[in-house]
N, C-alpha and C positions, 0 to 999 in steps of 0.2 A: 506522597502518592507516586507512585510508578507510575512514567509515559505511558500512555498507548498507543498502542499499535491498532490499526483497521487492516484486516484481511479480507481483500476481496477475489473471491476466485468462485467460480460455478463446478468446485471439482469437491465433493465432501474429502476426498483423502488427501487433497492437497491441502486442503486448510486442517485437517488433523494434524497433518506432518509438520506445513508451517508452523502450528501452535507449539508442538513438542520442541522442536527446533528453539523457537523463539524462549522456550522454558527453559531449554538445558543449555542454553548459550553463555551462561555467566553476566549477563546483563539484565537489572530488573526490567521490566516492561507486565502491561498489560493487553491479552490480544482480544481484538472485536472481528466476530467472523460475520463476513455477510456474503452469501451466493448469487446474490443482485446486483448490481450495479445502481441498479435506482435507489434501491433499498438503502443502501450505504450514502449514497445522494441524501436522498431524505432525513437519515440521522446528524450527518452535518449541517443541514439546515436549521431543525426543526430542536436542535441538541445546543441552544449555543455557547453550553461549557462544557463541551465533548471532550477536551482535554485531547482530543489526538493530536500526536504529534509525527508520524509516518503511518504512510497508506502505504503495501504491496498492495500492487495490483497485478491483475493478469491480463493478458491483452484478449484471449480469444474467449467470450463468453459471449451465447446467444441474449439476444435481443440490443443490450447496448454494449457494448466491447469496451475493451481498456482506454480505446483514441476517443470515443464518445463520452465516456467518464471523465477524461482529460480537458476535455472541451469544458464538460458542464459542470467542472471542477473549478477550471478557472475563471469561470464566467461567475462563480459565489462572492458575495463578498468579503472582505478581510477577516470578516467577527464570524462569516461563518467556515468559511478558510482555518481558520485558526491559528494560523501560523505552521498548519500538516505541510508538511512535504512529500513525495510520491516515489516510490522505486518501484521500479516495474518487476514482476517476479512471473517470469514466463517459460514456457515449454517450448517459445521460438526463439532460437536462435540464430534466424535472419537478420542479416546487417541491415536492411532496408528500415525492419521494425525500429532494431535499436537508436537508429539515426533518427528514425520520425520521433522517438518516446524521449530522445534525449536533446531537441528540437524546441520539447516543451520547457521553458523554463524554470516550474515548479517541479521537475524530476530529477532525485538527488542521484540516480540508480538505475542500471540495469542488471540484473539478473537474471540468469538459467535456473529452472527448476532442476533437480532440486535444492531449495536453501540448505547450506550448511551452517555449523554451528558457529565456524571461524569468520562466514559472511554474515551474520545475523547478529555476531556480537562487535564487528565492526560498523557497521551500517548502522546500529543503535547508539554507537558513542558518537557516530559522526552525525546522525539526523537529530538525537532528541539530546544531549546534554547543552548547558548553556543556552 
């Protein structure tokens, strides 16, 4: 079975693009799109063989943001954690964000939108193999 991937972003055409990306990268994976933040919360909880193994995430999405998901990401415990790891996949590229996102210790990543294929197929040999 192919890793997964959780895509969280509040953008429909970012998570089309991410998904494509992630398809035609050269690396298998499977991607989980969710436009919530809680949403995707909830499925790690409530999922506890979710099998993900990286979250992109985006930082600006209303109601709970990428730093709020971060928060109550790692406040989950290990079984529902999974062993995911987090790369931030953002439209900011403010050094402030990147230093808060990379701050967190579960964050393998930072990335500008948009993913390429050559960043998608690295980030996937470096987060889910082994």
């Amino acid at each position: 079975m192919p890793p997964r991937v959780m895509m969280v972003d509040d953008n429909d055409s970012d998570l089309l693009y991410t998904r494509v990306t992630l398809q035609r990268c050269g690396e298998p994976c499977e991607a989980l799109a969710f436009e919530r933040a809680q949403d995707a919360l909830d499925h790690l909880r409530q999922t506890p063989d979710h099998g993900v193994r990286l979250i992109l995430l985006d930082i600006n999405m209303p109601v709970m943001d990428g730093f709020a998901f971060l928060d109550a990401f790692q406040a989950l415990g290990p079984a529902q954690r999974g062993g995911a790891v987090v790369a931030m996949l953002s439209s900011s590229s403010d050094p402030a964000d990147r230093s808060r996102a990379l701050a967190y210790s579960g964050v393998a990543g930072y990335l500008t939108k948009p993913l390429d294929r050559a960043e998608a197929a690295e980030l996937l040999r470096r987060t889910t193999q082994g």
